[in-house]
C-alpha positions in Angstrom: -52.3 -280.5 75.1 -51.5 -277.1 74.5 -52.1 -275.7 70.8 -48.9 -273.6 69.7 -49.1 -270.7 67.7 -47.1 -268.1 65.8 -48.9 -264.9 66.4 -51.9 -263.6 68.7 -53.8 -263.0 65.5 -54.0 -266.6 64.8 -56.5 -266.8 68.0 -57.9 -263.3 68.7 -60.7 -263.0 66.2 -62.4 -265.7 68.5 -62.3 -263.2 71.6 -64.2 -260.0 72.6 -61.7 -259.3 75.5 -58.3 -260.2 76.7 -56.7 -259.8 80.4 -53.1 -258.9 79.6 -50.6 -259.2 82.4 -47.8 -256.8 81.9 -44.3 -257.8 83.3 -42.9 -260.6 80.8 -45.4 -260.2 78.4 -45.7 -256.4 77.5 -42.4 -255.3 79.2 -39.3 -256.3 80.8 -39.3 -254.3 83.8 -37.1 -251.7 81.6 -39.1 -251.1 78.3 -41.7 -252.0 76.0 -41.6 -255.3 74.2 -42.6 -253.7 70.5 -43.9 -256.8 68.8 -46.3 -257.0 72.1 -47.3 -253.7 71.5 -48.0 -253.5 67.8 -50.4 -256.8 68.6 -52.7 -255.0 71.1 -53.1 -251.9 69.1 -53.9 -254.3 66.0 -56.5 -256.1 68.1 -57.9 -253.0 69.7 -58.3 -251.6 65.7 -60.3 -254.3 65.4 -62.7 -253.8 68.3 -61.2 -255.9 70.6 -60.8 -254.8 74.4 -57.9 -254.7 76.0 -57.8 -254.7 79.9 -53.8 -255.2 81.6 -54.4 -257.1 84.5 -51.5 -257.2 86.5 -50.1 -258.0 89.9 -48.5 -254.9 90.5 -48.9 -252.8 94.0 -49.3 -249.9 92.0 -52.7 -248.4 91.7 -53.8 -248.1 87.9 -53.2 -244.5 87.6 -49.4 -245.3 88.6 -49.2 -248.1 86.3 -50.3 -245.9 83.4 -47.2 -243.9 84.6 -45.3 -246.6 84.6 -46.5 -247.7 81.3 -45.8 -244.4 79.2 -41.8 -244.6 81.1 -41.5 -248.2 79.7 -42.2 -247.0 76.4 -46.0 -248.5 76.0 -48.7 -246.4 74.8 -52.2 -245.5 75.9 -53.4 -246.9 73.0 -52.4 -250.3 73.3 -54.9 -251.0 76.0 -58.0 -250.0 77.2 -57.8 -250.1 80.8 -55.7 -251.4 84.1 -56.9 -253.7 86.7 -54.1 -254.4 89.4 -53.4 -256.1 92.4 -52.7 -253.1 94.5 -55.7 -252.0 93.8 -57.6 -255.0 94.8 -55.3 -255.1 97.8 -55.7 -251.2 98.7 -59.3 -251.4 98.9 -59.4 -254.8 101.4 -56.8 -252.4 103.4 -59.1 -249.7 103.6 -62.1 -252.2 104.5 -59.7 -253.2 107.9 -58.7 -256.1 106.8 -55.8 -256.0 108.5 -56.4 -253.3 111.0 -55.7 -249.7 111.3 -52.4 -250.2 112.9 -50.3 -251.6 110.2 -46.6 -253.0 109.9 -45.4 -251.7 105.8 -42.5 -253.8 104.0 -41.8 -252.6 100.5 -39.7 -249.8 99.0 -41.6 -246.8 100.6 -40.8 -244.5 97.5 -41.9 -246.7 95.2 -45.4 -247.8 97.3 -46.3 -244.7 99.0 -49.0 -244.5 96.6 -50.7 -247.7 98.0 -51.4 -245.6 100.8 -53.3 -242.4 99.1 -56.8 -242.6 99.5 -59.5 -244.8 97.6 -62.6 -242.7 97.3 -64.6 -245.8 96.3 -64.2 -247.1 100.0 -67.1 -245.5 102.1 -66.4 -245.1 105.6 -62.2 -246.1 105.0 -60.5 -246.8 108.0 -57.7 -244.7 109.1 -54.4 -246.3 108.1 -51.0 -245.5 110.2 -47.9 -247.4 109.5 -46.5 -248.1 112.8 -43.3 -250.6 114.1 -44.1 -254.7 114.3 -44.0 -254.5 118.1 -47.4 -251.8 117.6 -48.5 -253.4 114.3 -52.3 -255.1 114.0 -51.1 -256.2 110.9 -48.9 -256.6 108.4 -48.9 -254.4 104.5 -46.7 -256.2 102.6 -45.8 -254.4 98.9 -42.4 -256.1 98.4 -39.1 -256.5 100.1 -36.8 -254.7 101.2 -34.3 -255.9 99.3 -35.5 -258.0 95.8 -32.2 -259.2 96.0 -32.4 -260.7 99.4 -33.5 -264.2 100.1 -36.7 -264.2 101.8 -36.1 -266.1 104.2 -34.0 -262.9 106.2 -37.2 -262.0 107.1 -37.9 -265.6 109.5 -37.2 -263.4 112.7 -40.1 -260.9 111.8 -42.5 -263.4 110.9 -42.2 -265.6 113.4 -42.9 -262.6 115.9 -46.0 -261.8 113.9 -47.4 -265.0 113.3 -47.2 -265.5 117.4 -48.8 -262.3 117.8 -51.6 -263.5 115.2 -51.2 -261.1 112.9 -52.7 -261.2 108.9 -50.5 -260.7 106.1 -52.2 -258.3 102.9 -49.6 -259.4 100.2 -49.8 -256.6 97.1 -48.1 -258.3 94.4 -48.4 -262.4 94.5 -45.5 -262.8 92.1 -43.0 -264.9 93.5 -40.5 -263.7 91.0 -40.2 -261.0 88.1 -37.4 -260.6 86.3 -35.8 -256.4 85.7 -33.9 -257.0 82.4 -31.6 -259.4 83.0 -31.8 -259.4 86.7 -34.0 -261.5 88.5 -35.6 -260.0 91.8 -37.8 -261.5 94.5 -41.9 -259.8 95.0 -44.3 -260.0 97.7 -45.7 -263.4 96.8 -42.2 -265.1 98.3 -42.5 -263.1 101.4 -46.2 -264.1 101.4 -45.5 -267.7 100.6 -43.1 -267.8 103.7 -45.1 -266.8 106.1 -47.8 -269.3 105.2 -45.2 -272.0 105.0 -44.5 -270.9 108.7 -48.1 -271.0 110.1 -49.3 -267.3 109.5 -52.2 -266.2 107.6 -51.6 -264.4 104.4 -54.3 -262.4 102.4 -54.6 -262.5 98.2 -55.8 -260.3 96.2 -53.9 -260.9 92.5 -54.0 -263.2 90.0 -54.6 -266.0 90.4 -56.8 -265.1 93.5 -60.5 -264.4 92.2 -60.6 -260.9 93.9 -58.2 -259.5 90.5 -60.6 -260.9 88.2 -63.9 -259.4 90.1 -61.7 -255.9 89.3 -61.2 -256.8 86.2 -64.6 -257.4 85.1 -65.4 -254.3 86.8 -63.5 -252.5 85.0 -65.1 -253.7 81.6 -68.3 -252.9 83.3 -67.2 -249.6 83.5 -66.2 -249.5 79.4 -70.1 -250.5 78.8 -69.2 -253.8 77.8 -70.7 -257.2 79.5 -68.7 -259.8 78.0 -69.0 -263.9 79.1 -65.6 -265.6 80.3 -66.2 -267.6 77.2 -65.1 -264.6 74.7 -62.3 -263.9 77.7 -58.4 -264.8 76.4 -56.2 -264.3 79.5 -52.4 -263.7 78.1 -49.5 -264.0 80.4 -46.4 -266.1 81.0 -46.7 -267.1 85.1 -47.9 -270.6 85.5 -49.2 -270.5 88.7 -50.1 -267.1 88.6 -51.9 -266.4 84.8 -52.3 -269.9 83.9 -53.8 -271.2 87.0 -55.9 -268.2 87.8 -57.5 -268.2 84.0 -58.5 -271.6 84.2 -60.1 -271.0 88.4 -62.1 -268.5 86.4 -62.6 -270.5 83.2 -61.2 -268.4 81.0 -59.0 -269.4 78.5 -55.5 -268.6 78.7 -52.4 -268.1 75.9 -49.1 -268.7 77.7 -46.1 -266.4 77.3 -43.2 -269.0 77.1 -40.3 -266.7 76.5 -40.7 -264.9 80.5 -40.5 -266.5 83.5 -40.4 -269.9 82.3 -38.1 -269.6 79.1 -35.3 -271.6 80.7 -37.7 -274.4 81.4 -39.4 -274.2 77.9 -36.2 -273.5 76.0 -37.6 -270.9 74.3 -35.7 -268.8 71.5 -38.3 -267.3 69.4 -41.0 -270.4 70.0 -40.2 -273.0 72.8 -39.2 -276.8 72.4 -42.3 -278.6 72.3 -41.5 -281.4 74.3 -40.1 -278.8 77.1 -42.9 -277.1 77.2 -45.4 -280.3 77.7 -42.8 -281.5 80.6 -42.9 -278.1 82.1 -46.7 -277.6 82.0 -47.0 -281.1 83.2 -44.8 -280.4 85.9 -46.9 -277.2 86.6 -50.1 -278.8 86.5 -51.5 -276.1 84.2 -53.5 -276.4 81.0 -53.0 -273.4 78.5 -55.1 -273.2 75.7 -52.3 -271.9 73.5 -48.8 -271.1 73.7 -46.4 -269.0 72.4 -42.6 -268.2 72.6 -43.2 -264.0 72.8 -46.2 -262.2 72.5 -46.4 -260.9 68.8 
């Protein structure tokens, strides 16, 4: 049973680390959430590290970008490990060929594209139509707004053709503001559901995880998954991917799943056991917002 709490105080002194996802958590999509804000900096005062582990098919240098827009500053975290990233360097490996097929917002994901100096001997990537495609970069759709299943024409061509799927961003759903918007983890899902192969590398996939212990590497610091807290409010994305790495977790209640754990500033207790049940997840500790 989950342990309910009222602030991230209450739990933090017991950990070295935390993996923070952003969207829900730290931000709405729009701006900083400044009770989220004011808890990292108070942990980091107190020593603690602070890596933002996100799903995002932005590298990390375009999430800090992001990060300062929203209103969140540098010194509320330590470092960024993101899906794109993850993603960006199995692209460059050839996981899905050289020849690939991009869906996303091209302004928004051009960056997935620059190159990743850490990749010795990167293949050469060229976006090219379906009909020429070896494979399939997926960053998003086309339209957030659009069910996914539009693309069913697409995806049945590909999947005949054999072709692998690298999804970016394994969200199935984020909400901007008040607006809710479909991500690459529904497009992914689909073409699954419909017999094609799709490739991971976010939370809760294991590949985000190896990248974000990496990244603590990096900082000098070599800390067990024991003194890890993973923070986010995605069941089947935060949740489920802390516990595959055994890692405890604090749920965000008040995001994604808010309407489902009637959350105003804490959620309804016995809401929130029928949803986790429901879920199949197993937070540590929960918590309406994080503060």
């Amino acid at each position: 049973m989950t342990e309910i709490i009222s602030a991230l105080s209450d739990v933090s002194d017991r950990y070295e680390a935390l993996f923070v996802d952003l969207w829900g958590c730290v931000h709405n999509g729009v701006t900083a959430y400044p009770e989220a804000v004011a808890a990292l900096q108070a942990y980091r005062r107190k020593g603690g590290i602070v890596v933002l582990v996100t799903n995002s098919p932005k590298p990390r240098a375009g999430v800090a970008v992001q990060m300062a827009k929203f209103g969140v500053p540098d010194d509320a975290y330590d470092t960024i490990a993101t899906s794109g990233d993850s993603a960006r360097a199995a692209m460059f490996t050839g996981a899905v060929g050289e020849k690939v097929y991009f869906m996303g917002e091209w302004e928004r994901d051009e960056e997935f594209f620059q190159p990743l100096e850490v990749i010795d001997n990167p293949v050469e990537i060229t976006r090219v139509p379906l009909a020429e495609a070896e494979g399939i970069v997926c960053c998003g759709p086309f339209d957030p707004m659009a069910d996914p299943a539009v693309n069913r024409p697409d995806f049945l061509y590909a999947k005949t053709k054999g072709l692998k799927l690298l999804c970016a961003n394994p969200d199935i759903v984020v909400d901007r503001g008040e607006v809710r918007e479909w991500c690459a983890g529904a497009l992914a899902r689909l073409y699954t559901e419909m017999g094609g192969e799709s490739l991971y590398f976010g939370k809760p996939h294991p590949p985000i995880y190896d990248l974000a212990r990496r990244r603590l590497a990096a900082l000098g610091k070599d800390i067990p998954a024991a003194s890890i807290l993973a923070i986010g409010d995605g069941a089947q994305t935060d949740i489920r991917g802390a516990m595959g790495e055994d890692i405890d977790s604090l749920f965000i209640t008040g995001g994604l799943a808010a309407e489902d754990t009637q959350t105003t500033h804490q959620p309804n207790k016995d809401a929130l056991e029928a949803y986790l049940e429901k879920e199949k997840v197993a937070p540590n500790f929960s918590i309406g917002q994080l503060r």
